[in-house]
Backbone as CSV, one residue per row, in Angstrom:
resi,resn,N_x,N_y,N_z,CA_x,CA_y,CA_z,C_x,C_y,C_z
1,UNK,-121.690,-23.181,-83.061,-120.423,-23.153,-83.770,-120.346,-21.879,-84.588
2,UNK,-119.377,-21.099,-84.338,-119.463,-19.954,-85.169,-118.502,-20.715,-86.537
3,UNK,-118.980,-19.402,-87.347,-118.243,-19.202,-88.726,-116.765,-18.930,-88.541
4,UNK,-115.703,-19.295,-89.369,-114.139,-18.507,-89.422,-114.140,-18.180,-90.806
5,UNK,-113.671,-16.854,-91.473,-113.135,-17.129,-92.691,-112.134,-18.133,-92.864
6,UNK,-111.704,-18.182,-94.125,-111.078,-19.348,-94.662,-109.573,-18.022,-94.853
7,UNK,-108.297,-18.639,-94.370,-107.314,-17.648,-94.443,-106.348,-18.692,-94.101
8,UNK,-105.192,-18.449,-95.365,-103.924,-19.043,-95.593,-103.346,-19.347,-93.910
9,UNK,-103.262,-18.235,-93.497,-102.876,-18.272,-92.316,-102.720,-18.977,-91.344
10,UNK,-104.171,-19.490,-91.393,-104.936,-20.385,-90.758,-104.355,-22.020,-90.763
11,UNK,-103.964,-22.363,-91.748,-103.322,-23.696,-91.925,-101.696,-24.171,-91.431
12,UNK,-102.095,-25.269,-90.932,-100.526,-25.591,-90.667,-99.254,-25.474,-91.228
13,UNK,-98.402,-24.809,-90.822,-97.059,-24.174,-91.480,-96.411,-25.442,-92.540
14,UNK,-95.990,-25.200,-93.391,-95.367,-26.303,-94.188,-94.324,-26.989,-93.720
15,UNK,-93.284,-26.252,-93.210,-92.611,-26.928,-92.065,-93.275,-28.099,-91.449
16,UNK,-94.110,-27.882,-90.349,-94.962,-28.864,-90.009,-95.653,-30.306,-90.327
17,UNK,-96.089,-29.948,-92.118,-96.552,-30.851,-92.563,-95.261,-31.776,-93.108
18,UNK,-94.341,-31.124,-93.619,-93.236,-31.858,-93.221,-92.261,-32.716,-92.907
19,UNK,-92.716,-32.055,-91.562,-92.027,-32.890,-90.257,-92.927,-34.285,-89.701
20,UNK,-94.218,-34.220,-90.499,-95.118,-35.123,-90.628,-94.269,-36.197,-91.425
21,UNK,-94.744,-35.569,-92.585,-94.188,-37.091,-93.682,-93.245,-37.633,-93.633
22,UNK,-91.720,-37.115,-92.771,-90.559,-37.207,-93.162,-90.065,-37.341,-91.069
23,UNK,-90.551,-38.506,-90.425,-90.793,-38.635,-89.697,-89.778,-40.048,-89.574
24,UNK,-88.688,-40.317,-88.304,-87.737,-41.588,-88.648,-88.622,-42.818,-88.500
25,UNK,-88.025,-43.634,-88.745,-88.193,-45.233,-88.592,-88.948,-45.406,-86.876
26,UNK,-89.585,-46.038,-86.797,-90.217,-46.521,-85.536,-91.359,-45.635,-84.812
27,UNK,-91.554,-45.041,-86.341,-92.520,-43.444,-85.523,-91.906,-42.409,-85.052
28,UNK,-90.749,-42.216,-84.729,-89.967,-41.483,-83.910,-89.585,-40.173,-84.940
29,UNK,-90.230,-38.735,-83.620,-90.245,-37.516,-84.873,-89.057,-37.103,-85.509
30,UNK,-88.649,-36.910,-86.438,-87.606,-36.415,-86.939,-87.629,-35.353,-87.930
31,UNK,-86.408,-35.235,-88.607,-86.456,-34.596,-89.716,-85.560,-35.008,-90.804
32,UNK,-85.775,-34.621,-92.134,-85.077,-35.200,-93.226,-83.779,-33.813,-93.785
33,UNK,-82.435,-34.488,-93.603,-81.501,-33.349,-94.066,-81.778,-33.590,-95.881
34,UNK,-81.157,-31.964,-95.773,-81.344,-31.608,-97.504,-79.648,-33.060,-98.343
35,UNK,-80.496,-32.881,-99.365,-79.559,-34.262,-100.154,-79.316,-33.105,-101.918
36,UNK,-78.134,-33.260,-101.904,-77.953,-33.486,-103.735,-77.264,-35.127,-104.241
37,UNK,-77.610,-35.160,-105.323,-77.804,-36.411,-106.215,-77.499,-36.257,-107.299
38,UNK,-76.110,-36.762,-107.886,-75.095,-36.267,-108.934,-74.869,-36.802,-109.321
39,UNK,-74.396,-37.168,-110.676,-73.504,-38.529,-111.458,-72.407,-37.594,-112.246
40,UNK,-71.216,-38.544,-111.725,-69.975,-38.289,-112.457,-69.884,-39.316,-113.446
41,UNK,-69.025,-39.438,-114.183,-68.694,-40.131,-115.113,-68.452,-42.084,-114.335
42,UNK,-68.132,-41.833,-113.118,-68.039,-43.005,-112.981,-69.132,-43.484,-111.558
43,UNK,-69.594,-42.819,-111.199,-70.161,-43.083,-109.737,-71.340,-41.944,-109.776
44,UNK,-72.347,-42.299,-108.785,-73.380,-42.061,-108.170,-72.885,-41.030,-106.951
45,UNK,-72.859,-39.671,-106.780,-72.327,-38.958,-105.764,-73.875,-38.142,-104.910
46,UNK,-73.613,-38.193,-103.745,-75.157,-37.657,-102.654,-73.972,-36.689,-101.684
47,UNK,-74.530,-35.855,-101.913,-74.036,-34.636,-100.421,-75.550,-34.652,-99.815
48,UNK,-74.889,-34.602,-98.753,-75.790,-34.045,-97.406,-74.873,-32.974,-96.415
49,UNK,-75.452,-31.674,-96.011,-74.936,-30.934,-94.887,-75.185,-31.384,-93.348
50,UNK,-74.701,-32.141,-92.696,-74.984,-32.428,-91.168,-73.754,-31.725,-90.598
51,UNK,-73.983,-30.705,-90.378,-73.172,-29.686,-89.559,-73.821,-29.414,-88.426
52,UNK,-72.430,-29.903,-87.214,-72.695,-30.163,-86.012,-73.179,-31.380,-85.715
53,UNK,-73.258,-32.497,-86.460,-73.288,-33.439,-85.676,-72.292,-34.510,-85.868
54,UNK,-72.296,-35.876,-84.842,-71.437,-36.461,-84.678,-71.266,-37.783,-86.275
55,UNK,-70.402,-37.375,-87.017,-70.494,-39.156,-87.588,-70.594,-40.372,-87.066
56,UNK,-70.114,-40.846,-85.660,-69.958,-41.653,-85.247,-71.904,-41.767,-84.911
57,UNK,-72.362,-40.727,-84.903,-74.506,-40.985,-84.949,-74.747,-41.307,-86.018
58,UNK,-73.822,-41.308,-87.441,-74.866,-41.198,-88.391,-74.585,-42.793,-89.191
59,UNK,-75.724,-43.307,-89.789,-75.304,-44.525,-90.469,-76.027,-44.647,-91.897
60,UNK,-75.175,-45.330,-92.962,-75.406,-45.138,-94.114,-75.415,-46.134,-94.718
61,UNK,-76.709,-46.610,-95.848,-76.519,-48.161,-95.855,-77.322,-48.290,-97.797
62,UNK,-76.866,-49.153,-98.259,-77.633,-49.242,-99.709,-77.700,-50.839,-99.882
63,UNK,-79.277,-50.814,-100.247,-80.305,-51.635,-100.575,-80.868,-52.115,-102.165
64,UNK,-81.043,-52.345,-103.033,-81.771,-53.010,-103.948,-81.548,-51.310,-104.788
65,UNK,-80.807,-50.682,-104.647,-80.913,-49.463,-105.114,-81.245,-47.534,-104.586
66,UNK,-81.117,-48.414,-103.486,-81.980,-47.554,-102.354,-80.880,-46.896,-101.275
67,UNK,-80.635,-45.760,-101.579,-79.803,-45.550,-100.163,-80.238,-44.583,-99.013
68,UNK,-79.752,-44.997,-98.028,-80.672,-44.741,-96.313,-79.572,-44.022,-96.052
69,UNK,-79.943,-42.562,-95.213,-78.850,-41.850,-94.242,-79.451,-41.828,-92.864
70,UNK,-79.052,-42.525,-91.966,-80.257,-42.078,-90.908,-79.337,-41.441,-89.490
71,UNK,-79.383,-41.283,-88.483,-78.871,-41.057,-87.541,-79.274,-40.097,-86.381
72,UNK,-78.688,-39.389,-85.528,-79.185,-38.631,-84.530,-78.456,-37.202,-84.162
73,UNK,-78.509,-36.319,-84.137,-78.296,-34.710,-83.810,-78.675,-34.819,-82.601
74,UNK,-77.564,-35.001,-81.726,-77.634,-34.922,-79.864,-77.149,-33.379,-79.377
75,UNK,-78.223,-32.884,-78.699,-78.182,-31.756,-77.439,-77.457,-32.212,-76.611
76,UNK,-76.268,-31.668,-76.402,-76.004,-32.216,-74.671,-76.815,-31.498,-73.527
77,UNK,-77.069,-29.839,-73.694,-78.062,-29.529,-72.708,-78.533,-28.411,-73.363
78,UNK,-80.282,-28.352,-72.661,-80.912,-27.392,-73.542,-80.962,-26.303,-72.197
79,UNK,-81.022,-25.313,-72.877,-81.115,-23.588,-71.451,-82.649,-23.224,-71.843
80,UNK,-83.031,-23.493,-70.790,-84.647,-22.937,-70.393,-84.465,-21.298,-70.328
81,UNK,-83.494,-20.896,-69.572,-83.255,-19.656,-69.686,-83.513,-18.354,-70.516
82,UNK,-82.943,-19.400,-71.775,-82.722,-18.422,-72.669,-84.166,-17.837,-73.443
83,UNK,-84.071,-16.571,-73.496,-84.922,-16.131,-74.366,-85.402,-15.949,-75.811
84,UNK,-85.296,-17.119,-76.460,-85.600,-17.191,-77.793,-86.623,-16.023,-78.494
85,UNK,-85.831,-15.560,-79.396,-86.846,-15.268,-80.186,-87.357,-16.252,-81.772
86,UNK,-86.465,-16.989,-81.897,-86.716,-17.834,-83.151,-85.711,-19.070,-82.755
87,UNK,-86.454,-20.266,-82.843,-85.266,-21.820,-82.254,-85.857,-22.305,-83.776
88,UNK,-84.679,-22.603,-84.413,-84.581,-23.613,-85.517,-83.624,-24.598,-85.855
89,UNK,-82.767,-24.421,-84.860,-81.879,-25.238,-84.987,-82.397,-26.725,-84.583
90,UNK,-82.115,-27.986,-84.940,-83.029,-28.983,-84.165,-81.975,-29.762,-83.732
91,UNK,-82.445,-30.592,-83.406,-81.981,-31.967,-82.235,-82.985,-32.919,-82.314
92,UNK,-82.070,-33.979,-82.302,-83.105,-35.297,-82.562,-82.628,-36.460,-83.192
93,UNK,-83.688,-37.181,-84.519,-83.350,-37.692,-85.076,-83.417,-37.329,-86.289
94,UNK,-82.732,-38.233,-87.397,-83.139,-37.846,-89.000,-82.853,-39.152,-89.616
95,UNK,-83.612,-38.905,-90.742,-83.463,-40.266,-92.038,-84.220,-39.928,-93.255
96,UNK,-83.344,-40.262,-93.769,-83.265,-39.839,-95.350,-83.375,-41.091,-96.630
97,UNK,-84.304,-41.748,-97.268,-84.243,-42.531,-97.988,-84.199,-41.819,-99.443
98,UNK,-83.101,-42.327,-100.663,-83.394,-41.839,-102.028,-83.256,-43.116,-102.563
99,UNK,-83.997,-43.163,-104.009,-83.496,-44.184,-104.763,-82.402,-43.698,-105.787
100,UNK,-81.166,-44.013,-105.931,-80.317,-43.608,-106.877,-80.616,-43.945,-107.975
101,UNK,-80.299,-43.145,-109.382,-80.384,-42.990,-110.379,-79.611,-44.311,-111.238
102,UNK,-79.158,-44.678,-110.695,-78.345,-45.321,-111.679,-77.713,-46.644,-110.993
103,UNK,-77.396,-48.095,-111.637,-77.089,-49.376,-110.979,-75.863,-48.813,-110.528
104,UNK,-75.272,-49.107,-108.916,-74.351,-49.033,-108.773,-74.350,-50.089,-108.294
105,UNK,-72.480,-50.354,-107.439,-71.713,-51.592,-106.814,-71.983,-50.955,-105.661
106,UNK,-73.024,-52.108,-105.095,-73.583,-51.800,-103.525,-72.786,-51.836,-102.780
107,UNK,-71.871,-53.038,-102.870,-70.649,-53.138,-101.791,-69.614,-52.709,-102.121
108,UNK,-69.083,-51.266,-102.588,-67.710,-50.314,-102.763,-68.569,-49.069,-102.596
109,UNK,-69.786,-48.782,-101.827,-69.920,-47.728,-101.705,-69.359,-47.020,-100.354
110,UNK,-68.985,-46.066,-100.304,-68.111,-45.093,-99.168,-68.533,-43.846,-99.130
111,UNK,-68.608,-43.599,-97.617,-68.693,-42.481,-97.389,-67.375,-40.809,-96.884
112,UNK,-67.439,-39.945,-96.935,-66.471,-39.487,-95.916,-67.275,-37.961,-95.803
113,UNK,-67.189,-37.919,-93.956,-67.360,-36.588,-93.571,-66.123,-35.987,-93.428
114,UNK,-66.866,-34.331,-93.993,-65.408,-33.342,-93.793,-66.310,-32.258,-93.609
115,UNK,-66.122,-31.100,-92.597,-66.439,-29.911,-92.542,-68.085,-29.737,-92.516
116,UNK,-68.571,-30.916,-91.748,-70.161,-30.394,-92.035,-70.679,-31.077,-93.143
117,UNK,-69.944,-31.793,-93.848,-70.601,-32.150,-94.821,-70.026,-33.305,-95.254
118,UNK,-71.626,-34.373,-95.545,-71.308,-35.908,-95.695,-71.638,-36.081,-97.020
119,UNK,-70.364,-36.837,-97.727,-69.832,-37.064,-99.312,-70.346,-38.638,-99.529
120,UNK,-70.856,-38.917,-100.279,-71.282,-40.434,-100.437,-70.887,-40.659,-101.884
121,UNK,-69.618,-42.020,-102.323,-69.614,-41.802,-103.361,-70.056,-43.665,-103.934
122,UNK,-71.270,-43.808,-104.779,-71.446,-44.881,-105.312,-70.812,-45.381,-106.341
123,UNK,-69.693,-46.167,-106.504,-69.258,-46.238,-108.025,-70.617,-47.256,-108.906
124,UNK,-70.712,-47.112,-109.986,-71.872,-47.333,-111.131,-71.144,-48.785,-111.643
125,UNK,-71.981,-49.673,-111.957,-72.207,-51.053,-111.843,-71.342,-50.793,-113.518
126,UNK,-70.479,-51.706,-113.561,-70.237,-51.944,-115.108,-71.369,-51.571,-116.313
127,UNK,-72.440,-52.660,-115.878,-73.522,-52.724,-116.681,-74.343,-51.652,-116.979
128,UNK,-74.042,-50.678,-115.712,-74.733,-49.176,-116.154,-74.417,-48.455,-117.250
129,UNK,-73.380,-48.684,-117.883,-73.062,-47.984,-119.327,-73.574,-48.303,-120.241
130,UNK,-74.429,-49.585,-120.330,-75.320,-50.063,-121.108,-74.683,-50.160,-122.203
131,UNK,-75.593,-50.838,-123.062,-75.044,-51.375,-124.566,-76.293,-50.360,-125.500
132,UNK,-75.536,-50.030,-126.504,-76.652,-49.405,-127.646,-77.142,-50.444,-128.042
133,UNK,-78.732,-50.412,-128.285,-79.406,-51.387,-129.387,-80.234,-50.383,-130.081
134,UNK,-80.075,-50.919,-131.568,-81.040,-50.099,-132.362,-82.310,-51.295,-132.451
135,UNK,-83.367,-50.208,-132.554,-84.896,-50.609,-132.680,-85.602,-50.439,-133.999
136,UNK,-85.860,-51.663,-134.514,-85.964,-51.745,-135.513,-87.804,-51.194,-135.725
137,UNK,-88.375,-49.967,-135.925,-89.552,-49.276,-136.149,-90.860,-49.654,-137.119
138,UNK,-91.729,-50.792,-137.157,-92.487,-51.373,-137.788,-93.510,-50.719,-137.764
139,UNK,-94.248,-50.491,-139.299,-95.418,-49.849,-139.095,-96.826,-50.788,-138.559
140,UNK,-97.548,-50.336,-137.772,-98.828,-51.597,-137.360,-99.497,-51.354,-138.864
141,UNK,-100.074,-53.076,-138.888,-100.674,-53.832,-139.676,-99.491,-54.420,-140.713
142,UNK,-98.087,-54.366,-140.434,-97.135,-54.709,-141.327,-96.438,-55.905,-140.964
143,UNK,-96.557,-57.351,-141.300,-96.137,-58.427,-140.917,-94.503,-58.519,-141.118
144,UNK,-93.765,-57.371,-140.975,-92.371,-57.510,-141.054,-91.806,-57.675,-140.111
């Protein structure tokens, strides 16, 4: 067995590792689209960019607090032909789990695609505005 130096290089691209962790439901390889996670005054708002693919692939669903984007980026045909010098564009699948920030109303949440880009808006549970309570600050060893 020979020796190798030890060189950055050498290790699997981060990309890669990745495309590891962030892998869909059933094992099946995927990838995770980029998400922002916003609060307006009244709702829970998530952008995602899925440009170029179909809405009618993508499905969106909220859980115990939890919301899922998952769906599929279909090739209709790939060209062997072509001479790549760099392919990054992908095809496949994707899924995206976040936990939102804040209680929302699971069932009035909506989505809408426009232009490449999927708008998710959660409106925030009444109860999320919470009530002030003051805390009354006892020093230890003080039976008050």
């Amino acid at each position: 067995m020979s020796i190798v130096k030890w060189s950055p290089f050498l290790m699997p691209s981060w990309a890669d590792e990745m495309d590891k962790m962030f892998s869909a439901e059933g094992g099946v390889q995927g990838f995770a689209p980029a998400i922002d996670v916003y609060e307006t005054k009244d709702s829970v708002m998530v952008e995602t960019p899925l440009a170029g693919i179909d809405p009618k692939n993508v499905k969106v669903s909220v859980q115990n607090g939890v919301l899922t984007i998952k769906g599929e980026s279909k090739k209709e045909t790939e060209v062997d032909e072509k001479n790549y010098y760099r392919k990054e564009v992908r095809g496949g699948s994707f899924y995206r789990k976040v936990a939102l920030p804040a209680k929302v109303q699971e069932d009035k949440v909506s989505a809408e695609f426009e232009n490449g880009l999927l708008k998710i808006r959660a409106p925030k549970s009444p109860e999320a505005d919470g009530k002030k309570v003051n805390v009354k600050i006892v020093k230890k060893g003080d039976k008050k």
